[in-house]
N, C-alpha and C positions, 0 to 999 in steps of 0.2 A: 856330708850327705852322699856327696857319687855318683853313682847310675842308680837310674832309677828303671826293673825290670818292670813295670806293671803299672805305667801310666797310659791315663785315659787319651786317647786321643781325638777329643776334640775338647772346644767347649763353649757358652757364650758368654759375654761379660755384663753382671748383672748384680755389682757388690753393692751392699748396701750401704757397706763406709767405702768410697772412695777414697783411695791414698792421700791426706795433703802433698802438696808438693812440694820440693825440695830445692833450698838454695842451692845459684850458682855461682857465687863468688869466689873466686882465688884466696886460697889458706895453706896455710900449713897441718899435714895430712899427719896424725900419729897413724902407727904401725893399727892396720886394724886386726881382730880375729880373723883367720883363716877357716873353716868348716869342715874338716877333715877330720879320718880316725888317725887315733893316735901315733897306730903303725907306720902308717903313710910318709914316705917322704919330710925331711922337714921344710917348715911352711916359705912360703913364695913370696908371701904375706910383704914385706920390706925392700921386695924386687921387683923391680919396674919393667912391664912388657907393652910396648904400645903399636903393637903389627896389626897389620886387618888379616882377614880371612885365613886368605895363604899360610901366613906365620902362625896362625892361632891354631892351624890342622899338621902342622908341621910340628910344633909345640906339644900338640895331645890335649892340650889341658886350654879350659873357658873357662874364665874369673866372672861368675856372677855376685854381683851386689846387693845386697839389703840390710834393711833395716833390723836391731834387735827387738827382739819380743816383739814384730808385728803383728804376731797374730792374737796379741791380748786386748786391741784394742775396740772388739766389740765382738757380740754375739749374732752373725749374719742373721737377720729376720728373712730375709728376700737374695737367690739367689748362691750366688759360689762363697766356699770359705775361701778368707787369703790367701791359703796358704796352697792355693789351687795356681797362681802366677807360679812357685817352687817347682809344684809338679811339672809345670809347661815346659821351666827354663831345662829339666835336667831331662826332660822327654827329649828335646831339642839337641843337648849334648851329646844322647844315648843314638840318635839318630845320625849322626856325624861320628859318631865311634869315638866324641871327644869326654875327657873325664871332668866332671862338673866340680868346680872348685866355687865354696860359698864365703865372700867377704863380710863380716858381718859390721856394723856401726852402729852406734847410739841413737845419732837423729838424722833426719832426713837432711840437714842444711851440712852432714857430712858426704851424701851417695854421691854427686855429681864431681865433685874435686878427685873421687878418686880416678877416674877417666883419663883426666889429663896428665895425673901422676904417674901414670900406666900401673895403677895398684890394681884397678879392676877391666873387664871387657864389655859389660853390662849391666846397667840399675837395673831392675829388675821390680819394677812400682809401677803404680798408675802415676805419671809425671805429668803435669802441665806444661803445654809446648805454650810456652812465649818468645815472644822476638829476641830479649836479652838473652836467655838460655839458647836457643839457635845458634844463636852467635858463637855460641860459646861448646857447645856440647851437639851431636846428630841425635836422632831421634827414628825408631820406628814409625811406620804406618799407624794412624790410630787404631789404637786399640779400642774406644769408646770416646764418647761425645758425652760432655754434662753441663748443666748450667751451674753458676756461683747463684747462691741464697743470702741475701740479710736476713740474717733472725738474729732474738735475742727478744728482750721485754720492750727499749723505746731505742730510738736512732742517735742516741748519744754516746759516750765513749765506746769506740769499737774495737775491740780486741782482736787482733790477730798474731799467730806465731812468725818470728822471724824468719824468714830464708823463704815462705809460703807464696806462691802466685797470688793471692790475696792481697799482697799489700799494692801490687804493681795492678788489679782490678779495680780497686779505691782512689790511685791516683789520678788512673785514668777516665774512671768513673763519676767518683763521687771525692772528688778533690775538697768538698766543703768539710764531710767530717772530722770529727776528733780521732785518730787513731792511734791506737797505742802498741807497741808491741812487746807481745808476749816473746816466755823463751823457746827456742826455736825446735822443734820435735815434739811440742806440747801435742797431747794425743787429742779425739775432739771429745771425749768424757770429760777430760781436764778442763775443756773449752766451757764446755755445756755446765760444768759446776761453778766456773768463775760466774758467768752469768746468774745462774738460780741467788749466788751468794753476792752479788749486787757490786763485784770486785770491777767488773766493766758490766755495757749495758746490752751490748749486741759483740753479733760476728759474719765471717764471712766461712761459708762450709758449701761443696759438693751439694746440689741436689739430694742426693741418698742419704748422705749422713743429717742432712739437713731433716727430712722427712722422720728419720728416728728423733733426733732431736725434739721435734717438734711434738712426735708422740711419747716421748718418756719426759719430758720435761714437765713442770709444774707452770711455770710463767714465760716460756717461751714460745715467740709466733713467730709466722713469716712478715718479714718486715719490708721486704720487696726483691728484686730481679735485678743483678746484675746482666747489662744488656749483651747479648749473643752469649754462641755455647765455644766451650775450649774445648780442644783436643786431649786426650790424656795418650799417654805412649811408653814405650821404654826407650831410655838414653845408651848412649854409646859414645865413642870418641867419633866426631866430625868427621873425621878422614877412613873410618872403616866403611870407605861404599859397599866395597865387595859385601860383606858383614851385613851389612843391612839389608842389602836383596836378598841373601840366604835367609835371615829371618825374617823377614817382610812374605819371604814366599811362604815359610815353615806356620807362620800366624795365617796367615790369611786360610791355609789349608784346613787349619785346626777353629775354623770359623769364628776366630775370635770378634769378626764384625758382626755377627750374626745376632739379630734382637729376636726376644721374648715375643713367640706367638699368646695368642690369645683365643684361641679356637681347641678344640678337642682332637688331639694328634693321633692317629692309629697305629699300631705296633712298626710296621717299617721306617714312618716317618720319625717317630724316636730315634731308631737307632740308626736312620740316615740324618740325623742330627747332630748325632755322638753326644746326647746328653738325654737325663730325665730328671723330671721336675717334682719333686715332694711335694705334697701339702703336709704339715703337721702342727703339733701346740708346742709349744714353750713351756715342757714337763719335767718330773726327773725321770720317769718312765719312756719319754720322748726323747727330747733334743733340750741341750743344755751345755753352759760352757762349766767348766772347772778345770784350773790350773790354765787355762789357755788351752785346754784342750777341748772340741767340741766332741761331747760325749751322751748317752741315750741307748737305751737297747733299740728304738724303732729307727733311732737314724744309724746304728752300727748296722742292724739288719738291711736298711735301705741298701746302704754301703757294699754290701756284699753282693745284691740283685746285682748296681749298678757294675760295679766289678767280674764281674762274671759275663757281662755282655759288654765290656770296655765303652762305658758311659760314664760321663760325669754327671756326677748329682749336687743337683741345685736344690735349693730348701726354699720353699716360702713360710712363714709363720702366718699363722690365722690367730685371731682374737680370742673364737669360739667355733663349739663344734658347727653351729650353723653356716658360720664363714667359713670353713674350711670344708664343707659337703657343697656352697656354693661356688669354692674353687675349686673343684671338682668337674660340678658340671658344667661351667663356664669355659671351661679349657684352659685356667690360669694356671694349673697345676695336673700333671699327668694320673695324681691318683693319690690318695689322703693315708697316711698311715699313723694312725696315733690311738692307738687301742681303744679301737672302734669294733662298737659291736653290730651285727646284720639286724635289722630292724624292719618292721614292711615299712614303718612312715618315710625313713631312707631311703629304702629302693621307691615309693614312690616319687620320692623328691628327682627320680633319675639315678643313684646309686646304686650301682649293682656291686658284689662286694667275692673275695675269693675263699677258696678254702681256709679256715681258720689255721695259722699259724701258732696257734696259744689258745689254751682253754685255763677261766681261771675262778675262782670263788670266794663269792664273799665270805669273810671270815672275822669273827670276832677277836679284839685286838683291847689288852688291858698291858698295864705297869707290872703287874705281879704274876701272879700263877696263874698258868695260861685255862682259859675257861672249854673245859673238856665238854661238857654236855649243859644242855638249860639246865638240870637242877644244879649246877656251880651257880647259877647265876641269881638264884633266890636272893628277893630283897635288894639287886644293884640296881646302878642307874646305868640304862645304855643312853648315849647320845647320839644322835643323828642331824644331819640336815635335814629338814621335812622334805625338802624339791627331788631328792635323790631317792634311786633306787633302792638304798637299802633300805629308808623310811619303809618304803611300799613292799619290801620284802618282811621286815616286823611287825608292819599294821597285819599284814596279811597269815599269820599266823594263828593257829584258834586257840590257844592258850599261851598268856606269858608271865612269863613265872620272874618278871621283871618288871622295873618301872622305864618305859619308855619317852627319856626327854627329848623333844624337838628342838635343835636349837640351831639360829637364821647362819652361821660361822659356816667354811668351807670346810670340805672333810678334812682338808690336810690342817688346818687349824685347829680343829675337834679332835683329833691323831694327836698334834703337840699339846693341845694341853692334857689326855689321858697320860702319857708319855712322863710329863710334871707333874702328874699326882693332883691336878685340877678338877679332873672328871674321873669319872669308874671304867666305863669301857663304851667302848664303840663298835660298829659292823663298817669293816673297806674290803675294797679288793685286793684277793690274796696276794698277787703279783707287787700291788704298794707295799703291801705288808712287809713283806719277803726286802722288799725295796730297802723300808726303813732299817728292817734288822741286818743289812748288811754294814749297817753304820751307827746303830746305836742300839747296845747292849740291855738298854728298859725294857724293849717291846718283847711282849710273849704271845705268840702268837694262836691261837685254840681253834674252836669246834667250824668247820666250814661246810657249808651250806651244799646241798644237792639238789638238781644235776647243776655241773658248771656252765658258765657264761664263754662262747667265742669268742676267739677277738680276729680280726680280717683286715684285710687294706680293702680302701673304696676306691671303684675307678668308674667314671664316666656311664651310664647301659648303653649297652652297643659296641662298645669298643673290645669285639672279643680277644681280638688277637694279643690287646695288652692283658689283658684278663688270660689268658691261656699264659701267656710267658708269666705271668706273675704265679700261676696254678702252679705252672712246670716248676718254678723256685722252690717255693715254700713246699710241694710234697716231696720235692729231691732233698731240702736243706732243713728237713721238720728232724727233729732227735739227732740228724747228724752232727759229725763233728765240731764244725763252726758254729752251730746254731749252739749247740751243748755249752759252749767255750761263750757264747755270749748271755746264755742262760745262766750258768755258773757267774760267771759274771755279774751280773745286774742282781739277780735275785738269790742268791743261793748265799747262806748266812758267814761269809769263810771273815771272821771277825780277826780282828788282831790277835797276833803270839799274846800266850795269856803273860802281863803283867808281874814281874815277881816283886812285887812290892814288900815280903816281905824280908827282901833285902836289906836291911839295915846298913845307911851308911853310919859306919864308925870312925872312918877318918877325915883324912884332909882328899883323899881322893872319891870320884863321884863315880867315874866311869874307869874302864880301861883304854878310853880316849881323852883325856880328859888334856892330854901333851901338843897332840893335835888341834882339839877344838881352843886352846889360849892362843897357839900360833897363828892359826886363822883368824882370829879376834885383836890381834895386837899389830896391826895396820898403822897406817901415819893418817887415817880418815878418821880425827880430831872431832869433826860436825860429828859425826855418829858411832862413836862409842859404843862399843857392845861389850856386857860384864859375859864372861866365857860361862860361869852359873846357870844365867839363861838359856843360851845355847844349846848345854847339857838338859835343861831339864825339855827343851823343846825337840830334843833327839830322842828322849827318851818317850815323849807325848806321841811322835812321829812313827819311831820304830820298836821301841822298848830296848835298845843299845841292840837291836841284831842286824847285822852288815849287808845280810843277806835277803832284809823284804823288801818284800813289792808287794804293793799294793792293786785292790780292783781293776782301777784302769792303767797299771803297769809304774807306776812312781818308783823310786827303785833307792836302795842305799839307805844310812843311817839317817839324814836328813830328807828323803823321800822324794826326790827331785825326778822331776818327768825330763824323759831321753833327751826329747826337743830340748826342753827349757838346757839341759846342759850342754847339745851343741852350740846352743848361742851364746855360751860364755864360755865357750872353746873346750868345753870338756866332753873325751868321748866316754858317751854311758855306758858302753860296758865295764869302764872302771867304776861308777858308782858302788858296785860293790867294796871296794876300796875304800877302809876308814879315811882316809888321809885325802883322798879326791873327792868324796862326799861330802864331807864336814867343810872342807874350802869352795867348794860350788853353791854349799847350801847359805851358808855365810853371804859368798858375793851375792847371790838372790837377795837373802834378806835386807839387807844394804839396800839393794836396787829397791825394793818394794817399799823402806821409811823413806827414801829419797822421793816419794809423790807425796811427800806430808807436809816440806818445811814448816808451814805456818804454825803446825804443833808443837808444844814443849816436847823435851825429849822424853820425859816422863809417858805422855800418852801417843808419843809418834810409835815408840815401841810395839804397841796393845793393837795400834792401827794396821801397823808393819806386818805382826803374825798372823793378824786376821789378812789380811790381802795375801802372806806366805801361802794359806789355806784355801782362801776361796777366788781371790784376785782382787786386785787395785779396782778395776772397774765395779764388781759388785759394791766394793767398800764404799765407792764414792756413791752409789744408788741408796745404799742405807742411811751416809750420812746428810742429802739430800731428805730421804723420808723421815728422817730424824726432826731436821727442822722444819717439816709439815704438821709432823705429830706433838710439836711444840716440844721436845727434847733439844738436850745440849748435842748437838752435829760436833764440838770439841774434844768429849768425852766417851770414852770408849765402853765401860762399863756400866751400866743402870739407863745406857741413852743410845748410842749408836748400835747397842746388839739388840736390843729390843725392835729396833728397826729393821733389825738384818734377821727377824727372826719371822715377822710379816711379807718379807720378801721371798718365802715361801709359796704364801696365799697369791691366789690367782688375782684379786683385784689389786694387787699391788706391782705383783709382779708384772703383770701387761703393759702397768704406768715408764717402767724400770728402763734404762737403757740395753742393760746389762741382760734383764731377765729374771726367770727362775734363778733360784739358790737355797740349797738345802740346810738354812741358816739356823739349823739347830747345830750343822757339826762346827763351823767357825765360832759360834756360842762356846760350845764344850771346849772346843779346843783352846783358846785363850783364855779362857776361866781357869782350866785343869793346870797348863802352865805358869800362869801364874802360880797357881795353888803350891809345885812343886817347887817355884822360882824360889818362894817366901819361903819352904822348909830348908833350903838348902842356905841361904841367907840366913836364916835362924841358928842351922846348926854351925856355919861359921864364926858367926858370935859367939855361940858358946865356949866353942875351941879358942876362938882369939883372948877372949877372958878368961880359961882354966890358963892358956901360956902368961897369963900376965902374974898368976898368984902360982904359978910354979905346977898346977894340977892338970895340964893339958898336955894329953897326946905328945 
């Protein structure tokens, strides 16, 4: 990672999953990943430096610590992304003129050991200060204060992950229970599924993650209060005082103790804050995670306001539009952005709203030939939700030269099934439209409605001054550059390199990778076997064998791997263009993603595996939870778990969801279509294997 030019400087601490915390027991440390590009220096990684201050600015270089893939482990409803700790630690470097070097490990029950091994200079987590870890490891100032939660369904077998301050709150707490422990780095979705699946009965979580918990789960409640609140912090080796007053002073500056007002903030007091505060929905139009990355045209655009006046942006998620106009004028949130339109019942509610930043129109949306004018549409059936606007835009027309079904489904479910050939056609806004067809090749998009519809951010009335800075944005950043680049992006149809399927394989080869992709596949990791077949046909699904794509929100290489995702398995992404660094990053991904299945055969760990490659582990476990609500097999990936992951679309499910929104038609497509090529290529080696047996083969 390095320096980082263009960190916010401030912020407050307001995660919604609090870090588990991390054992600190004496072990033997393997070499971890370093976080550096390739060019760089070779890695340090295996060399021990254990100096305070002094020696660390003498040196040049600060070993921060963390965990890999933390930031897949939930979709912030409330507050900062994780990976907002990253931004602070290398702010912090860049500010000292020191070069930020990132150690990366598996689980948490590995950050603390490396301290004393002088592998690292700082965890860099939300860490529970306990007495035993004191002892053993210094610790910043807190960074925040939380309480421990029992939840779970009843107070019997309690699950916790190993290395976790949990177990050391149960002894001293509640020494009666049964407790068992889990493996140690277990994430808390992992937590949250053993429970729904009746594997233990309860656990022990954070406040915040508790609260999610509690809302995405199906049978889980609060089950009572671990008594007093813990400090969370970042560690350090014991003996780096000096070290610790420099970032004791460098946090405290950047207001990391600083809590969430609740009142209506006017423009100075924002940016004397150094943060502002979203309200939005949980959309693909909004805010949404995919690959682990948090992505949305309304939270990119946030992103840019916020960056432009060096603020950090916090997100709140709201329910519905009505909770989220209440967070508004309540002062939970500085100003609502989720493609909202200006309305008088709004502004009377207290909303007042800005220049529109987006003008957009309803438009008719079918499977086939896109519907040019009402006489295409003689004889079809539109469907609608009766409650929505567009109902009240087709009642209100004075001849229709259609049959008008109402039916009780949410638009975006009325969308999939036109999409599958279920229904005829429907009326959305064009913006979704545009949305869908940037991922899926059925929708044709036709005749749209005049004049268009606004869309605005809401803020507070009265609050001009944030209302003027928000003006000042959007008419500087309306058609320009950034905005373009974000508009092209979300809605602009740039679909994949077309397909040459009529490629004929004729031989024993599939690809002109095909040397690399078996190498990468023929590992000494026995558990999980991967046929190199597969591979190929899932590179082919991914990119269509070209070296050179990237994808919407930037995924890049034969196997399509996001930047992040390959600095945390040490690979730097500007080689993803690179067959040979592609194909082996994408690989140890996939690997990593069947490894949250064990309890599967291997047969359906695989189906599990690409679907999580695609959409993430996390959404996968939310499906296969609603799986077993909808009374489907949670085992089985096809005819049962995608059915599920295809509702987790729809807003009442997805609200239930830990995870979220997810655009569960393309994880659908995508494991199906694989398969589909897995089995011809599988076929066609059969054939070939039996012309060599009678002499007739290749």
């Amino acid at each position: 990672m390095g320096r980082s030019s263009n960190i916010c400087r401030s912020t407050a601490l307001l995660l919604v999953v609090a870090l588990w915390g991390c054992g600190g027991a004496d072990r033997e440390v393997e070499a971890p990943v370093v976080d550096r590009p390739e060019e760089d220096p070779p890695s340090t990684a295996t060399s021990t430096f254990s100096g305070d201050w002094n020696a660390i600015r003498e040196r040049g270089v600060i070993r921060f610590a963390d965990r890999r893939y933390r930031r897949f482990t939930t979709l912030p409803r409330q507050g900062l992304p994780l990976e907002h700790f990253r931004r602070l630690a290398e702010r912090f470097a860049a500010r000292h003129q020191l070069e930020a070097e990132w150690v990366i490990v598996d689980g948490f029950d590995e950050l603390l050991p490396l301290l004393d091994a002088g592998l690292a200079d700082v965890v860099v987590a939300n860490i529970t200060v306990t007495e035993t870890r004191a002892a053993e490891v210094g610790f910043t100032s807190p960074l925040t204060h939380s309480r421990e939660w029992l939840v779970g369904r009843e107070l019997g077998k309690v699950g916790v992950p190993r290395g976790t301050a949990y177990i050391e709150s149960l002894a001293e707490h509640h020494p009666e229970l049964d407790v068992e422990l889990l493996p140690a780095g277990l994430d808390p979705s992992a937590v949250v599924f053993a429970i729904e699946k009746g594997e233990i009965d309860a656990s022990v979580m954070d406040e915040p993650v508790a609260r999610t918990a509690i809302a995405g789960g199906r049978s889980i409640r609060k089950l009572g209060e671990i008594a007093g609140q813990r400090e969370l912090a970042w560690a350090l080796r014991r003996d780096s005082t000096e070290m610790k007053m420099v970032l004791d002073a460098f946090l405290l500056e950047s207001h990391v103790l600083g809590a969430t007002e609740e009142t209506v903030r006017d423009w100075p007091e924002i940016v004397e804050s150094g943060r502002l505060r979203m309200g939005t929905l949980n959309d693909p139009t909004t805010y949404y995670l995919w690959r682990g990355e948090l992505l949305g045209f309304e939270y990119e655009l946030a992103q840019l306001f916020a960056d432009q006046h060096e603020l950090v942006l916090e997100v709140v998620v709201a329910e519905s539009i009505s909770e989220l106009l209440e967070l508004v004028t309540s002062g939970r949130v500085d100003y609502a952005s989720a493609s909202l339109s200006p309305t008088a019942d709004r502004e009377a509610l207290g909303v007042a709203f800005t220049a529109p930043y987006m003008t957009i129109h309803e438009a008719f949306v079918t499977a086939g030939a896109p519907v040019e004018d009402f006489g295409s549409l003689a004889e079809r059936e539109v469907v609608v939700n009766p409650t929505t606007s567009y109902a009240s835009t087709l009642r209100a027309m004075p001849s229709v030269p259609f049959d008008l079904v109402e039916d009780e489904r949410s638009p975006t479910s009325i969308l999939h099934g036109v999409l599958n050939g279920e229904l005829d056609a429907t009326l959305i806004d064009s913006h979704r439209a545009e949305l869908t067809a940037t991922f899926d090749d059925r929708i044709s998009i036709g005749h749209r409605f005049e004049p268009g519809k606004p869309l605005a951010w809401g803020f507070a009335t009265g609050n001009d001054g944030l209302g003027e800075a928000l003006d000042v944005f959007i008419k500087g950043a309306y058609r320009g550059y950034d905005y373009n680049v974000l508009r092209n992006k979300y809605f602009k149809n740039k679909r994949r390199m077309a397909r040459q399927r009529e490629d004929r394989v004729t031989g024993r080869e599939l690809s002109p990778f095909d040397d690399f992709v078996k190498t990468a596949v023929a590992g000494d990791d026995e558990e999980m076997p991967l046929d190199w077949r597969l591979i190929v046909a899932q590179m082919y699904q991914e990119s269509g064998f070209d070296p050179e794509e990237v994808s919407f929100a930037g995924a890049r290489g034969l196997l399509q791997m996001m930047p992040r995702t390959a600095r945390e398995i040490g690979v730097d992404p500007e080689r993803l263009h690179e067959p040979e660094v592609s194909i082996r990053a994408g690989v140890d991904y996939l690997r990593w993603t069947m490894g949250h299945f064990p309890e599967l055969p291997l047969g359906e760990r695989i189906w599990f595996a690409l679907a999580s490659y695609n959409a993430g582990v996390g959404h996968v476990r939310d499906a296969r939870l609603l799986a077993d609500e909808l009374e489907l097999d949670d085992s089985l990936w096809f005819d049962n778990v995608e059915v599920a992951m295809l509702k987790l679309a729809e807003p009442q499910y997805a609200r239930k969801a830990m995870y979220g929104y997810v655009r569960g038609t393309e994880p659908f497509k995508y494991v199906r279509e694989i398969r589909e090529l897995y089995r011809a290529y599988l076929d066609h080696f059969r054939v070939l294997d039996a012309g060599s047996e009678t002499g007739t083969g290749a």
